[in-house]
C-alpha positions in Angstrom: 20.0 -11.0 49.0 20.5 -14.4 47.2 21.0 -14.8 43.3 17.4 -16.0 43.0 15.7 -12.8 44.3 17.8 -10.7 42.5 17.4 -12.4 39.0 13.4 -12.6 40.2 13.3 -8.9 40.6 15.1 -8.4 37.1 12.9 -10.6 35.8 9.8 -8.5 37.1 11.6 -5.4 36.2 12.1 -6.4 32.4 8.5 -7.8 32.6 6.8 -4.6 33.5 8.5 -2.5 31.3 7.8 -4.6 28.6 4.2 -4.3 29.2 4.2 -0.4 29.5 3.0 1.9 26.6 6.0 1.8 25.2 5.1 -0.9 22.3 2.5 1.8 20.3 3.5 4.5 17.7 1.5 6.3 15.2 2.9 6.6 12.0 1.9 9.4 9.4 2.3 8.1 5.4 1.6 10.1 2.7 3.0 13.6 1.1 -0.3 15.6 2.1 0.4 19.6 1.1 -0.3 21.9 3.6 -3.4 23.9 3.7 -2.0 27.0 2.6 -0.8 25.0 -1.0 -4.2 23.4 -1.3 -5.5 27.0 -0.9 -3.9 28.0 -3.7 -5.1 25.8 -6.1 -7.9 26.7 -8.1 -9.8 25.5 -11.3 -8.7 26.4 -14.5 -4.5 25.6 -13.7 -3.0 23.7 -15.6 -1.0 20.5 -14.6 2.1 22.0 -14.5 0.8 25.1 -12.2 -0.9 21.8 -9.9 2.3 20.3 -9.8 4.3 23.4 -8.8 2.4 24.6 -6.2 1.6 20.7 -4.6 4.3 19.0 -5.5 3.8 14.9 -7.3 0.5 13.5 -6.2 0.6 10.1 -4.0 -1.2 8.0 -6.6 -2.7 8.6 -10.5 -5.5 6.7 -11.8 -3.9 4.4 -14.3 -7.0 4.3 -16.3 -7.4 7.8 -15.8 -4.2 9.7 -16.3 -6.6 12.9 -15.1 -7.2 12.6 -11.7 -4.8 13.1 -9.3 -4.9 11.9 -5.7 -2.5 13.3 -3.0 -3.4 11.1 0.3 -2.0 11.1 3.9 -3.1 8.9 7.1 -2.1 8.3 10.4 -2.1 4.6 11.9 -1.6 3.5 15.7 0.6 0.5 16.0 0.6 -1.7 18.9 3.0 -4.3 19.3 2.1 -7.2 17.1 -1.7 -6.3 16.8 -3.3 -5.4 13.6 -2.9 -1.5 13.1 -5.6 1.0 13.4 -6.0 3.9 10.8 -6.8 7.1 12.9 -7.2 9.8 10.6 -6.9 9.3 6.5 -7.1 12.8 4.1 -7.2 12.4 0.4 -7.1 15.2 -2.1 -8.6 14.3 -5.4 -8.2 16.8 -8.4 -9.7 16.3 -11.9 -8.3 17.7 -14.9 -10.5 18.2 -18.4 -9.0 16.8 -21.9 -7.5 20.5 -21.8 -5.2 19.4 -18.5 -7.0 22.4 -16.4 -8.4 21.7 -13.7 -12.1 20.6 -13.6 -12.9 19.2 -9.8 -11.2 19.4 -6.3 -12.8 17.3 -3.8 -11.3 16.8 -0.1 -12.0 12.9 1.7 -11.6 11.7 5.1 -12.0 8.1 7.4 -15.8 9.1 7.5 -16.0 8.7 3.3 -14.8 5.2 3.1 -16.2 2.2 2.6 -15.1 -1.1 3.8 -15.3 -4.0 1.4 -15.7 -7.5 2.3 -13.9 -9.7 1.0 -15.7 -12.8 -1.4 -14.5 -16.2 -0.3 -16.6 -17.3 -3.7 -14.4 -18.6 -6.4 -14.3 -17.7 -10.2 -14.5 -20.7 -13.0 -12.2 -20.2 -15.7 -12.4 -21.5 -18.9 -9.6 -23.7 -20.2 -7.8 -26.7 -20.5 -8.3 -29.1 -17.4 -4.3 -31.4 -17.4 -5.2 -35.2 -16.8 -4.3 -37.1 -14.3 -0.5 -37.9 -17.0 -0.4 -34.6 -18.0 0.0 -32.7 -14.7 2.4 -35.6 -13.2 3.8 -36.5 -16.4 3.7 -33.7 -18.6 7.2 -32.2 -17.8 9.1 -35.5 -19.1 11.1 -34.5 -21.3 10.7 -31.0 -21.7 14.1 -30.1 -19.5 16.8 -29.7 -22.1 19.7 -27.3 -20.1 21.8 -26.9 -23.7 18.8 -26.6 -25.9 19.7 -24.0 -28.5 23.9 -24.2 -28.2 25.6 -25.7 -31.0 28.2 -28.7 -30.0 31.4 -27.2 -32.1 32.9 -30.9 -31.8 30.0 -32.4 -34.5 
């Protein structure tokens, strides 16, 4: 056999095996409790009892330091194409102004909503440079020992 058919059969060889299914794998993300934790929890405990029994949620509501989300989701990856989201569980808890619990709600894939995105831009209000100030305006203003004392003056 001469050098060309054999480096044309490794050739194939790598080529097909680089096409195989061997480019996708799902990913799970998230710290999603098991069902028997979640079926534990109950209204009325108190943040501390939550957090025993769950663990730290995923995410809290910054503006809302009372609800607690613990999320999970699986996503297929293939190769270099954009990933798809297979299955996505969110727990949401809501605590009172007493930090006991108030709501439990369970979310999947089928609750969400997808958002498009505005290609619209937002005016702001403001100072608008000149054509000097936004190519001259940093004259000047570069002073690398600005606030050191020379001790030779």
């Amino acid at each position: 056999m001469s050098i060309n058919k054999v480096c044309l059969v490794a050739f194939i060889a790598l080529f097909s095996t680089s096409c195989a299914n061997n480019d996708w794998f799902i990913t799970h993300n998230g710290n999603m409790p098991s069902e028997e934790r979640i079926g534990k929890l109950a209204k009325g405990q108190n943040k501390d009892e939550v957090m025993a029994n769950l663990g730290a949620p995923s995410s809290i509501i910054s503006l809302d330091r009372n609800t607690w989300l613990y999320m999970s989701s699986e996503v297929e990856r293939i190769a270099f194409f954009e990933p798809d989201e297979i299955s996505r569980d969110i727990l949401v808890i809501r605590f009172n102004d007493e930090n006991n619990v108030e709501n439990i709600q369970r979310l999947t894939q089928k609750d969400g909503k997808i958002v498009e995105i505005s290609d619209d831009k937002t005016q702001t209000l403001g100072h608008e440079p000149g054509f000097f100030e936004r190519y001259f305006g940093g004259v000047g203003t570069y002073m690398p020992f600005a606030g050191r004392r020379n001790p030779n003056m």
